[in-house]
C-alpha positions as CSV (number, residue, x, y, z in Angstrom):
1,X,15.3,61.9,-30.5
2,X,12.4,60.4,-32.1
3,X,9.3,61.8,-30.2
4,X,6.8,59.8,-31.9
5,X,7.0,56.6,-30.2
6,X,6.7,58.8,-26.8
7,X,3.6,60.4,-27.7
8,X,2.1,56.6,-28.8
9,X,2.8,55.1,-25.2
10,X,1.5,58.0,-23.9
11,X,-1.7,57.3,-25.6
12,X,-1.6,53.9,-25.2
13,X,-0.9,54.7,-21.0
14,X,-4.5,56.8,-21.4
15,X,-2.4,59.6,-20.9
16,X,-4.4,61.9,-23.2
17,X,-3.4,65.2,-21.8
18,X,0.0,65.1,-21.9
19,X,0.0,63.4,-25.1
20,X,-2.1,66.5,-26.6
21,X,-0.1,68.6,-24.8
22,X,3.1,66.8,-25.9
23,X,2.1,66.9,-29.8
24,X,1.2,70.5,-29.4
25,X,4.5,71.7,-27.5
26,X,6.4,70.1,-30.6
27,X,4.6,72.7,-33.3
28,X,5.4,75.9,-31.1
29,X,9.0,77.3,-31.6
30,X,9.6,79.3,-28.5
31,X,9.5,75.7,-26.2
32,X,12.9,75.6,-26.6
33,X,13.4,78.7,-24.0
34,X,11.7,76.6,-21.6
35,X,13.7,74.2,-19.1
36,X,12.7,70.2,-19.0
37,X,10.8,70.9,-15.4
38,X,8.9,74.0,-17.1
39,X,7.9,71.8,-20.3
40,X,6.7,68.9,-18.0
41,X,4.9,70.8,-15.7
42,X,2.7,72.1,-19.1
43,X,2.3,68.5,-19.8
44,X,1.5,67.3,-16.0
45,X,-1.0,70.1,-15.9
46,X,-2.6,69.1,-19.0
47,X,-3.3,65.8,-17.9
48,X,-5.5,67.0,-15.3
49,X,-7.5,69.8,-16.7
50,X,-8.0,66.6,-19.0
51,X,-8.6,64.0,-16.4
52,X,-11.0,66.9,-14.4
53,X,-12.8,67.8,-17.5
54,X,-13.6,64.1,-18.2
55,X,-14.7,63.3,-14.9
56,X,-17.0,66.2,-14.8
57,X,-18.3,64.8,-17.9
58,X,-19.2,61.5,-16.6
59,X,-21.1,63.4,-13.6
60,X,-23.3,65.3,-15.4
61,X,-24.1,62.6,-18.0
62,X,-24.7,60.4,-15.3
63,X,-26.9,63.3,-13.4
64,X,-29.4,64.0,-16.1
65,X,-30.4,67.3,-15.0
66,X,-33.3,68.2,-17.0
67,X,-31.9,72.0,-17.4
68,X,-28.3,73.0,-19.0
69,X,-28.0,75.6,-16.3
70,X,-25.1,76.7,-14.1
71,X,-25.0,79.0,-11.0
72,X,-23.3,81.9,-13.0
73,X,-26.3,82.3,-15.8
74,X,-28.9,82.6,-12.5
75,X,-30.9,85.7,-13.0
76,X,-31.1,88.4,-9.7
77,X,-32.5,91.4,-11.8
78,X,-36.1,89.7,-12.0
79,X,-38.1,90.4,-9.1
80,X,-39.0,87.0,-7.6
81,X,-37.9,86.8,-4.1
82,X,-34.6,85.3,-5.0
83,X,-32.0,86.1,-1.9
84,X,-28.3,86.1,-4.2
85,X,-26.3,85.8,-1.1
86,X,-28.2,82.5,-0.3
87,X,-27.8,81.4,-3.7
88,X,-23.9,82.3,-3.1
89,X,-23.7,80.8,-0.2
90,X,-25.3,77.0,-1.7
91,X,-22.5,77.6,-4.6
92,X,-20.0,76.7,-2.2
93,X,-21.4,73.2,-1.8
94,X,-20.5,73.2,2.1
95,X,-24.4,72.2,2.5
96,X,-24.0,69.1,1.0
97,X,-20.7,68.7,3.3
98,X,-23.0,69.1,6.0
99,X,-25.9,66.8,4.5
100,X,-28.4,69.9,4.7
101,X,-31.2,70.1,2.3
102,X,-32.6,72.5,0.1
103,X,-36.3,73.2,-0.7
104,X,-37.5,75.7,-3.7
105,X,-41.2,76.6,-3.8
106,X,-43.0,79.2,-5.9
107,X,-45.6,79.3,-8.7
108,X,-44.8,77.8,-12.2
109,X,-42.2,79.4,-14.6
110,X,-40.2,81.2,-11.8
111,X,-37.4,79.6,-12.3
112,X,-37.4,76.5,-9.9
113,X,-36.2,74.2,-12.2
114,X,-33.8,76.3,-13.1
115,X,-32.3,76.7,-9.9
116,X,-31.9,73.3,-8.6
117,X,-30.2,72.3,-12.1
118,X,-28.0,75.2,-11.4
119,X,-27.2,73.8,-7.9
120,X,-26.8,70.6,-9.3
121,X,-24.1,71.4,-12.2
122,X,-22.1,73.2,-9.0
123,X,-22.6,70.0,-7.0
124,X,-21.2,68.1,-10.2
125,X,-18.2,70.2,-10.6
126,X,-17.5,70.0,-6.8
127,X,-17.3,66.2,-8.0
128,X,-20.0,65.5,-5.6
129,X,-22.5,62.2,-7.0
130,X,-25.4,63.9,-8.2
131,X,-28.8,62.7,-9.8
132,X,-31.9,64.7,-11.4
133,X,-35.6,62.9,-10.9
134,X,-39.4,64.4,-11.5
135,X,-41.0,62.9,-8.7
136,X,-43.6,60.9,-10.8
137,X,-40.9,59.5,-12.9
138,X,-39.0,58.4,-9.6
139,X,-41.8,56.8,-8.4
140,X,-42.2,55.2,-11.5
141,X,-39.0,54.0,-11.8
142,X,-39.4,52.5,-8.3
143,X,-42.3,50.8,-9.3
144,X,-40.7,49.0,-12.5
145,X,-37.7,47.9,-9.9
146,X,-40.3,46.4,-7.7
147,X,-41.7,44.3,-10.4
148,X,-37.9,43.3,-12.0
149,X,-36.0,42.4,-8.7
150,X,-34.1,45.9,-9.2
151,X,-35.9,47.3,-6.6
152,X,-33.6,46.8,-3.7
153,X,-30.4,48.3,-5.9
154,X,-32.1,51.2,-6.8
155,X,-32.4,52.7,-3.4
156,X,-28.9,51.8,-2.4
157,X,-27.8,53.7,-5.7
158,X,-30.1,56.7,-4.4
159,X,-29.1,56.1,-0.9
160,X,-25.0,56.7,-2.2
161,X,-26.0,59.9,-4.3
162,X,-24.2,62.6,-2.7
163,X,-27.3,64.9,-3.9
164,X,-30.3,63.9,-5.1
165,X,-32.8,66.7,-6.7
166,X,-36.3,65.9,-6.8
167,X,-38.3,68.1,-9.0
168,X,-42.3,68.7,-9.3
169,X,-43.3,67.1,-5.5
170,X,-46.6,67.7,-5.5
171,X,-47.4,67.5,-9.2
172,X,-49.4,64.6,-8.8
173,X,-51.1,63.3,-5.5
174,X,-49.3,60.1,-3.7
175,X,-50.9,56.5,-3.7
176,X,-50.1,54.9,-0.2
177,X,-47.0,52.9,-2.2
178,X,-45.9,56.4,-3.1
179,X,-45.7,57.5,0.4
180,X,-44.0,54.3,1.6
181,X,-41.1,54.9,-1.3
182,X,-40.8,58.9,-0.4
183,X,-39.8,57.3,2.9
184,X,-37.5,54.5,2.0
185,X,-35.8,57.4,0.0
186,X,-35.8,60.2,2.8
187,X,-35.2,57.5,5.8
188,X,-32.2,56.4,4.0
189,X,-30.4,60.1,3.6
190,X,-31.7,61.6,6.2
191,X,-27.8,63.3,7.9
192,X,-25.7,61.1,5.9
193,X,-26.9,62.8,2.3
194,X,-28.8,65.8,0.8
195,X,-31.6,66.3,-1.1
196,X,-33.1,69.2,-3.1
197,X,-36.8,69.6,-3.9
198,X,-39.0,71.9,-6.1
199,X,-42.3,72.6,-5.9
200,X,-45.5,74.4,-6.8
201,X,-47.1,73.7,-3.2
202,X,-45.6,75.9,-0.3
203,X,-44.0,73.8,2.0
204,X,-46.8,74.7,5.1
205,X,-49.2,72.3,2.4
206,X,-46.9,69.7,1.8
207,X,-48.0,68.1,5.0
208,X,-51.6,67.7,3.3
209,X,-50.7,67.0,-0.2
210,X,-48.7,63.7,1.1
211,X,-52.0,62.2,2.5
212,X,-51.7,59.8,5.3
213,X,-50.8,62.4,8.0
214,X,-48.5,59.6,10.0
215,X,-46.3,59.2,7.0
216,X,-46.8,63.1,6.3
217,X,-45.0,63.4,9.8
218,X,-42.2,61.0,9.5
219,X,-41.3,62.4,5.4
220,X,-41.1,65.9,6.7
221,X,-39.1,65.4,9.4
222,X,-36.3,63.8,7.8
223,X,-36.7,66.3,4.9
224,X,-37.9,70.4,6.1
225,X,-36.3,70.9,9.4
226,X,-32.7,70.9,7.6
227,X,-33.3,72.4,4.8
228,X,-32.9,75.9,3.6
229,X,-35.9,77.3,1.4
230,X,-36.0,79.7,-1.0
231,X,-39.6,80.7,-1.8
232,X,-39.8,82.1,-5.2
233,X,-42.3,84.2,-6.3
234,X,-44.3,86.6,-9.3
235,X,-45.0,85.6,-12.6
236,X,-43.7,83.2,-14.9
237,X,-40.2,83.7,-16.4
238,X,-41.1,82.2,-19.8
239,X,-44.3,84.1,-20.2
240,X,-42.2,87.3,-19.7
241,X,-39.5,86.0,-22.4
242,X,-42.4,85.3,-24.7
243,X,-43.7,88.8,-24.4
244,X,-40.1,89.9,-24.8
245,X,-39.7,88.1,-27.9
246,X,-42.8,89.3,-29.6
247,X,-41.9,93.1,-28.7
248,X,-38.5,92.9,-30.8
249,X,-38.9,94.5,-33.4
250,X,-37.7,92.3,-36.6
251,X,-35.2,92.0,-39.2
């Protein structure tokens, strides 16, 4: 039987795994001990590690999270307030399920960043629709739509984000068009999606650090009072790398 012509269709069908898996099975001598059911069970299988793999791809290319970080590479032995069984817990992606939220605070280099990315990745794997912004850059982004007639798709696209991480609130302080867009954003997720944020402030100042204190009031509510928090805390991670580094000794 000419196999060839098999494996071409099969490539031609976008059947990639089982073609792989097909051209591979033909260079190992010991398939032959296997039954047809066995040997197209290897192929079916390969086909969706491929198809899985692809799709996860797609996610995190589509999620630009700023950090290539995963929940397995989060450090526990540094002393920064960081609860594992939390962090275990927000692995399992039920959260999002649930359209909670999740709010990390602490003082720059902790590991923030780091965290949500990590979250993020899991969500991605989960296949859940996930997408990275520093809050100036989203509100910049939302300003450019405003101007080009995008401005309208852009929240529906945030709107149908399963999770949407916001990173450095706070950074900056809001303009009132600011405010208005932090509420668009939060109004339209607010128990139908889930949203993490980062930042520097504790939450207890975000009220101040938004500005008008009406729009304060209706941006937390649809944003803390669902939301776990994990309050980091001690001194920056990359500072203690740094001194790290320069201690080992070279060559």
């Amino acid at each position: 039987m000419l196999v060839q012509p098999t494996v071409e269709k099969l490539y031609s069908l976008k059947l990639t795994g089982m073609a792989k898996a097909l051209e591979e099975q033909l260079q190992m001598q010991d398939m032959e001990s296997l039954s047809f059911e066995e040997r197209f069970g290897l192929l079916v299988d390969r086909e969706m590690t491929e198809r899985q793999n692809r799709r996860l791809f797609l996610r995190l290319k589509k999620a630009k999270l700023r950090l290539n970080a995963s929940v397995e590479d989060i450090d526990y032995r540094t002393s920064r307030g960081l609860d594992k069984a939390l962090v275990l817990k927000l692995a399992s992606c039920r959260w999002i399920e649930e359209h909670l939220n999740v709010l990390i605070t602490g003082p720059t280099g902790v590991g923030k960043s780091f965290v949500a990315c990590a979250l993020g990745q899991k969500a991605c794997r989960e296949d859940y629709r996930t997408q990275y912004f520093r809050l100036p850059r989203l509100l910049q982004e939302l300003s450019i739509a405003r101007v080009d007639g995008r401005y309208g798709r852009v929240l529906t696209t945030l709107a149908r984000t399963e999770l949407l991480i916001i990173d450095d609130w706070g950074l900056q302080p809001l303009d009132e068009q600011g405010r208005h867009d932090l509420l668009e954003i939060l109004e339209d997720r607010y128990n139908a999606r889930s949203t993490i944020v980062t930042s520097q402030l504790p939450v207890s100042n975000w009220h101040e650090a938004i500005g008008d204190p009406t729009l304060a009031d209706a941006i937390l509510d649809r944003l803390v009072h669902n939301a776990y928090q994990i309050n980091l805390k001690g001194e920056s991670m990359r500072k203690r790398l740094k001194t790290l580094d320069s201690n080992r000794p070279l060559g």
